[in-house]
C-alpha positions in Angstrom: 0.0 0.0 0.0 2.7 2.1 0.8 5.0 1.7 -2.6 1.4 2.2 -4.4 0.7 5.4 -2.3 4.1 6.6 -3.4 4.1 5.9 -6.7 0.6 7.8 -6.8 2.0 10.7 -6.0 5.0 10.3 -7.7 2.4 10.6 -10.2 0.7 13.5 -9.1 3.7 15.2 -8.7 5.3 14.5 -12.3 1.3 16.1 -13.5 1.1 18.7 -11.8 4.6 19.7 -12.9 3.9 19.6 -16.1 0.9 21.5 -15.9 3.2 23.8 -14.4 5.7 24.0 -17.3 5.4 27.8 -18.9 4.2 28.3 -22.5 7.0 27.1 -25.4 5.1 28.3 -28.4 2.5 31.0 -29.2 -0.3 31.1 -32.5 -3.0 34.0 -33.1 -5.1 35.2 -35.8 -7.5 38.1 -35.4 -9.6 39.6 -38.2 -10.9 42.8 -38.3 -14.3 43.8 -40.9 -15.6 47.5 -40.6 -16.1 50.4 -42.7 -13.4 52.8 -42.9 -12.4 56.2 -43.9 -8.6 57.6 -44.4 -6.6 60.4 -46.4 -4.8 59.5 -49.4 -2.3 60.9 -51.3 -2.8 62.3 -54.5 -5.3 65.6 -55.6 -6.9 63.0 -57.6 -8.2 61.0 -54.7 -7.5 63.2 -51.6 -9.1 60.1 -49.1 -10.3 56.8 -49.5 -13.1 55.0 -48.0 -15.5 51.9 -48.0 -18.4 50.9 -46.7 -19.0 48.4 -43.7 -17.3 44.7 -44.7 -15.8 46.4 -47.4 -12.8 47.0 -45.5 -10.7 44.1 -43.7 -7.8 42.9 -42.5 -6.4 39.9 -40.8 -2.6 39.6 -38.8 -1.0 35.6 -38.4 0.8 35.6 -35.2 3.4 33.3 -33.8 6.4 33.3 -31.7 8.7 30.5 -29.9 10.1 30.9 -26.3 14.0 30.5 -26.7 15.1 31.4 -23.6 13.0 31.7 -19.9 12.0 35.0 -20.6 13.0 35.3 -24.1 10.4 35.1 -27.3 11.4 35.6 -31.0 8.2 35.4 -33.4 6.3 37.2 -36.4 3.4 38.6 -38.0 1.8 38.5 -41.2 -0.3 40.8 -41.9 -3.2 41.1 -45.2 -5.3 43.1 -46.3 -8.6 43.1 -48.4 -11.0 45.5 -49.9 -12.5 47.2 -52.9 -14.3 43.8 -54.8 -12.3 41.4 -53.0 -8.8 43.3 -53.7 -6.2 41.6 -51.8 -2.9 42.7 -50.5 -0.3 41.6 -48.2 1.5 43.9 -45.5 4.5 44.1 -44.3 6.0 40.8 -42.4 7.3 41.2 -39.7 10.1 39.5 -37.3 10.2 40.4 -33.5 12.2 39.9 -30.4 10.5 40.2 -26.8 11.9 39.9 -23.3 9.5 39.2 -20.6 10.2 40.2 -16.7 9.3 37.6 -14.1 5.7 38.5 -12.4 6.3 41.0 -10.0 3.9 41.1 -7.4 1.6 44.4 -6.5 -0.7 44.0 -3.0 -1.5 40.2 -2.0 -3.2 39.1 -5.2 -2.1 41.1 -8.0 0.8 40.2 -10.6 2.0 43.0 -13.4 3.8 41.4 -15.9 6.1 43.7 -17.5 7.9 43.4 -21.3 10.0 45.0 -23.9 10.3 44.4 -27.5 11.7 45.3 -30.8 10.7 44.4 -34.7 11.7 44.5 -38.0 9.9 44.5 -41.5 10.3 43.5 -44.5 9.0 46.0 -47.1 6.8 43.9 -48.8 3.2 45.9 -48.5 1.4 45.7 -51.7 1.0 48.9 -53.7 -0.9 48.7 -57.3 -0.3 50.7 -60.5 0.9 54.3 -60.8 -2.6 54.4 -62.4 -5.3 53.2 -60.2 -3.3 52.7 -56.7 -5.8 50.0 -55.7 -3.7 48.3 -53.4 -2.4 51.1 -51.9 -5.7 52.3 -51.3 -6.6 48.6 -50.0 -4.0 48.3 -47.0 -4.3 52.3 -46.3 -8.3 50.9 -45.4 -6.5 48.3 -43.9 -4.3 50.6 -41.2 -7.3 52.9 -40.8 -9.7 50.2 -39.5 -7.1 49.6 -36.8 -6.9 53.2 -36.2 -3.4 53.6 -36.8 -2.0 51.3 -34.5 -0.1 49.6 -36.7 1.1 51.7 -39.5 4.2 49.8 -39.9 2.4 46.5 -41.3 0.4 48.6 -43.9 2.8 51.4 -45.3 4.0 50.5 -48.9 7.9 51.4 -49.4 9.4 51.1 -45.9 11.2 49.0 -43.8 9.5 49.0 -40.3 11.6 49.4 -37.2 9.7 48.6 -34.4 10.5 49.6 -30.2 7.6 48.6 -27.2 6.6 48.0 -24.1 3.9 47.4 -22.0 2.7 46.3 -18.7 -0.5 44.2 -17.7 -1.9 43.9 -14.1 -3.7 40.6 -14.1 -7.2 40.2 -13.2 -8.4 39.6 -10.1 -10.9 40.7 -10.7 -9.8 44.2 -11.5 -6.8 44.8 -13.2 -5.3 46.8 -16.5 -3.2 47.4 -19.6 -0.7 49.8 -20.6 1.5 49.8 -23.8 3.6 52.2 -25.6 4.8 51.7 -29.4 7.2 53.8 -31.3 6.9 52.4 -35.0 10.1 54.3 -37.4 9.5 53.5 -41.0 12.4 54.2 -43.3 11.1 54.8 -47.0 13.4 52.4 -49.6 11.2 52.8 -52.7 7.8 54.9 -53.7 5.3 52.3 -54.4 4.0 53.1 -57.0 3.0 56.8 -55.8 3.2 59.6 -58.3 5.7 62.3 -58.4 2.7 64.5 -56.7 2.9 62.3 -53.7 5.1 64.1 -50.8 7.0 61.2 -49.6 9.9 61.1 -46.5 12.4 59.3 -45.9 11.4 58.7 -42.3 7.9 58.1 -41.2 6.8 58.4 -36.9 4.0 57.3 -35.6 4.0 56.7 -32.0 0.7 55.4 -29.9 0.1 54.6 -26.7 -3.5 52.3 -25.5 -4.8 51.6 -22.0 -7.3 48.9 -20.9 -9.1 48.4 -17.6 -9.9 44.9 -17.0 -12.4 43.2 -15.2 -12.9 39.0 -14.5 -15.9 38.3 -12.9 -15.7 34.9 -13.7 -12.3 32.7 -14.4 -12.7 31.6 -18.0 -14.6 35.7 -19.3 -12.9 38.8 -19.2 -14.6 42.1 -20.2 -12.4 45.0 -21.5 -12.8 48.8 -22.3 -9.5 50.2 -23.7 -8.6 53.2 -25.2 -6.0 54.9 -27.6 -4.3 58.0 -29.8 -2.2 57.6 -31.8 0.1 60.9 -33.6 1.6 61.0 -36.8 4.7 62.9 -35.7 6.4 62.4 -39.2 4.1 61.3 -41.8 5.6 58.6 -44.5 3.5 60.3 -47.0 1.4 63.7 -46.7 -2.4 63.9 -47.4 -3.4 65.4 -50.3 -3.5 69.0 -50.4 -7.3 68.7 -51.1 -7.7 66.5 -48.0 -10.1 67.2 -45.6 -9.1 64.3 -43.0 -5.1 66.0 -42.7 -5.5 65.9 -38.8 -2.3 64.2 -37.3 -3.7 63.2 -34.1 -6.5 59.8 -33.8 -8.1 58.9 -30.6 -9.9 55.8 -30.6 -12.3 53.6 -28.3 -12.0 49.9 -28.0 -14.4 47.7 -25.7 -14.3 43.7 -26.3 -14.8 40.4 -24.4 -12.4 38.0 -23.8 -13.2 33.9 -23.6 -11.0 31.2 -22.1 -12.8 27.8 -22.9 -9.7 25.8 -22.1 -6.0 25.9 -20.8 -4.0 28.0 -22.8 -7.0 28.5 -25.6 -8.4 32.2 -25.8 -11.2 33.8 -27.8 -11.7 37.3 -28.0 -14.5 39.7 -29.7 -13.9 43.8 -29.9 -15.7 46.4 -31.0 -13.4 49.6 -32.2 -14.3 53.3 -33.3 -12.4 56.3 -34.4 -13.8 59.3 -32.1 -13.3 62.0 -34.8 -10.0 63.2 -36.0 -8.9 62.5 -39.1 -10.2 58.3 -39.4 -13.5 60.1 -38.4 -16.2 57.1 -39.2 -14.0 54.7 -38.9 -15.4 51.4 -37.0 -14.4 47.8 -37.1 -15.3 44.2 -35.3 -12.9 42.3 -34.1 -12.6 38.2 -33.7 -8.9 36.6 -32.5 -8.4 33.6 -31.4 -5.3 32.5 -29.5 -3.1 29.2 -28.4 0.0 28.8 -26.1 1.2 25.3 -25.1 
């Protein structure tokens, strides 16, 4: 009885270890499908827009953990619009370095992380004579209100530098992250000699989100952004009425865990004004770590 009680919770043990065991890999897809509005380049066609579903976009995720609080991973970003136009942005590579949990009152953890990216300037961009893709993945970085110009700007290699912070849930708790995108122009896509292109592009942004759990496996969200365009990649059109730098957005969502290391997550976003002004998209991820 003994030896059986022992090798029970040998057992047990060797479970509950590997239950234990952090995250080694990381996979997420989230589409967005909304109506946009954004300014564009060229007297021609001083903004773009579409109507709701006409505008989407989708980012592939993935990253590996290489060291104990070391990740290196990816995105892939695309783009569709106008008549089921199609476009890919700009992939990415990225490093991130996670703190270990650091401890706030008796409950709460804040988990703390810093990270940098590069692009490849692969963003699709059309003919000097229609633009349509250009047009499809500036839709494309207006649905996510800016947040991620660096996927969606033809011409550039991205540059990436972040960091954020997340108090987990219990049930309060929060989000804060900071992103400093620099996108160095290396060809014109396509743009017209009319088109005021730079050589450097800046468009930093900054997003909160208060959390709340009342339950283990649903988390309910209300987040928050603005984003500035400090140093434009390419200036509006001098016909455009949407040449505002700064965008302040609004962002509440859901978030479901059905199952260890599975999450599922619905957002609604909205442009308050500025120069996306009716701007909305929905939002559906979905998420695995294992």
């Amino acid at each position: 009885m003994r030896r059986c009680a022992l090798a029970l919770a040998a057992v047990a043990g060797s479970a509950a270890s590997a239950a234990a065991e952090p995250a080694v890999v990381k996979a997420s897809v989230e589409l967005r499908v909304g109506a946009a509005a954004a300014p564009f380049y060229v007297d021609a066609l001083p903004e773009t827009s579409s109507e709701f579903t006409q505008a989407r976009s989708m980012i592939f995720a993935g990253s590996y953990r290489v060291a104990r609080s070391l990740w290196v991973g990816g995105r892939l970003p695309a783009a569709g619009s106008y008549s089921d136009e199609k476009a890919f942005g700009n992939p990415e590579a990225s490093a991130e370095w996670l703190t270990p949990p650091v401890a706030l009152g008796a409950r709460a953890l804040v988990h703390l992380a810093v990270a940098g990216a590069i692009g490849l300037p692969l963003a699709g961009h059309g003919t000097e004579s229609s633009l349509l893709e250009n047009r499809v993945v500036a839709l494309s970085s207006a649905l996510d209100d800016w947040r991620n110009p660096q996927l969606y700007e033809p011409g550039v290699v991205p540059l990436t530098a972040a960091a954020r912070a997340r108090i987990e849930p219990t049930p309060w708790g929060g989000e804060l992250a900071v992103e400093l995108p620099i996108m160095v122009r290396v060809g014109e896509a396509s743009l017209p000699d009319e088109a005021d292109t730079h050589p450097i592009g800046l468009v930093p942004h900054i997003e909160a989100r208060g959390l709340v759990a009342p339950l283990g496996w649903l988390t309910a969200e209300l987040g928050g952004h603005i984003a500035v365009q400090a140093v434009r990649a390419v200036e509006p059109a001098e016909r455009s009425e949407r040449s505002g730098r700064v965008q302040i957005g609004i962002e509440p969502g859901l978030c479901f865990r059905p199952g260890a290391g599975v999450s599922l997550t619905t957002r609604f976003s909205a442009a308050l004004g500025g120069p996306l002004a009716g701007t909305y998209a929905i939002g559906l991820g979905a998420a695995v770590e294992r």
